[in-house]
N, C-alpha and C positions, 0 to 999 in steps of 0.2 A: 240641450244635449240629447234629448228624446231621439233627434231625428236619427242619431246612431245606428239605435235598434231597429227605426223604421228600413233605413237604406241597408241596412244588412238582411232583413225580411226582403223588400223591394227587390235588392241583386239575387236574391235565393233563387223568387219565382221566377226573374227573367231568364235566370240559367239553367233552369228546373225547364222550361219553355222553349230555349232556343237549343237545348241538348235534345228534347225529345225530336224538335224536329231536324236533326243532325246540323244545327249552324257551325258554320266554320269562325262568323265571327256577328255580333252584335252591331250594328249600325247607328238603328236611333229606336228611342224607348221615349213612346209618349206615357203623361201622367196625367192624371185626373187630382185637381188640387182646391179645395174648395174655399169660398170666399174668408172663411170663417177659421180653416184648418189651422189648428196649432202649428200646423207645419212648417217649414219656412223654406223657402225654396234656394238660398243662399247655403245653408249650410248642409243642403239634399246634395247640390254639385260638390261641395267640397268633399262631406264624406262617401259618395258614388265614385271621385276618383280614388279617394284610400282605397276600399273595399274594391274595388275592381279590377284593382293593377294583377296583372298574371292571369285575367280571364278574358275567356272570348267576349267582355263586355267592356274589356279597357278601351275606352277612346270612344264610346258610343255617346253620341250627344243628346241630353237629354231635352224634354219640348214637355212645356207647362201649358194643362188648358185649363183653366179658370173656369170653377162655377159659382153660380149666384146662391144667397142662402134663398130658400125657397121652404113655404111650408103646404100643409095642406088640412083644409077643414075637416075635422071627424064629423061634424053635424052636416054642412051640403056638398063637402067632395071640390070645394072650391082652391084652387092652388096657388099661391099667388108668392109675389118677392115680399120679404118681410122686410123692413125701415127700420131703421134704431130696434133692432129688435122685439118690435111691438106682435104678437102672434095672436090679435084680435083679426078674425076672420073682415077684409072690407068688402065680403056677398053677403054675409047673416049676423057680424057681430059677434059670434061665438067665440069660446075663450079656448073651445076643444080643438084646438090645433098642434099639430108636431110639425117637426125641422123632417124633410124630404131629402133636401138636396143639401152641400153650401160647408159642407165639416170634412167631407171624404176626401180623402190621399190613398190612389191606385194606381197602378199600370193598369190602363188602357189598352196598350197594344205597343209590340215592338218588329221592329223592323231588321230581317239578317239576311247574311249574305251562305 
């Protein structure tokens, strides 16, 4: 039920974006959804049509692009996809690695007429 307050954030910025640049209507809003994201992109379409009915974003189709989880080594800077979760660096073995990529839910970029 999260995704609520995400897609009510999500419609803010796009209308926040497409009023500055005077849209008359929203078209398509790509998203950035990542491997790992809580997110779920079934109930993003559902509550995007709630929350949008009466703006210039009603009827805009939305386009998921998928990212991979990806980490990167704090000891050689190496970056690579992580497997079951495993975030042992496979250049040096080091255990000093963080998540990069693979968790984020954004707009991207949209598209208006």
């Amino acid at each position: 039920m999260h995704e609520l307050s995400v897609v009510e954030s999500m419609v803010g910025i796009v209308l926040k974006h497409a009023e500055r640049n005077r849209a008359r209507a929203v078209k398509k809003i790509n998203l950035v959804l990542g491997e790992v994201s809580t997110v779920m992109e079934e109930p993003v379409r559902f509550y995007f049509e709630i929350i949008s009915k009466g703006t210039i974003a009603e009827g805009a189709e939305l386009f998921f692009k998928r990212t991979p989880l990806i980490g990167e080594c704090g000891s050689c800077g190496e970056r690579f996809k992580i497997v079951d979760y495993d975030l042992t660096c496979p250049k040096c073995n080091s255990d000093d690695c963080s998540i990069i990529s693979g968790r984020e839910f954004r707009v991207e970029s949209i598209e208006i007429d």
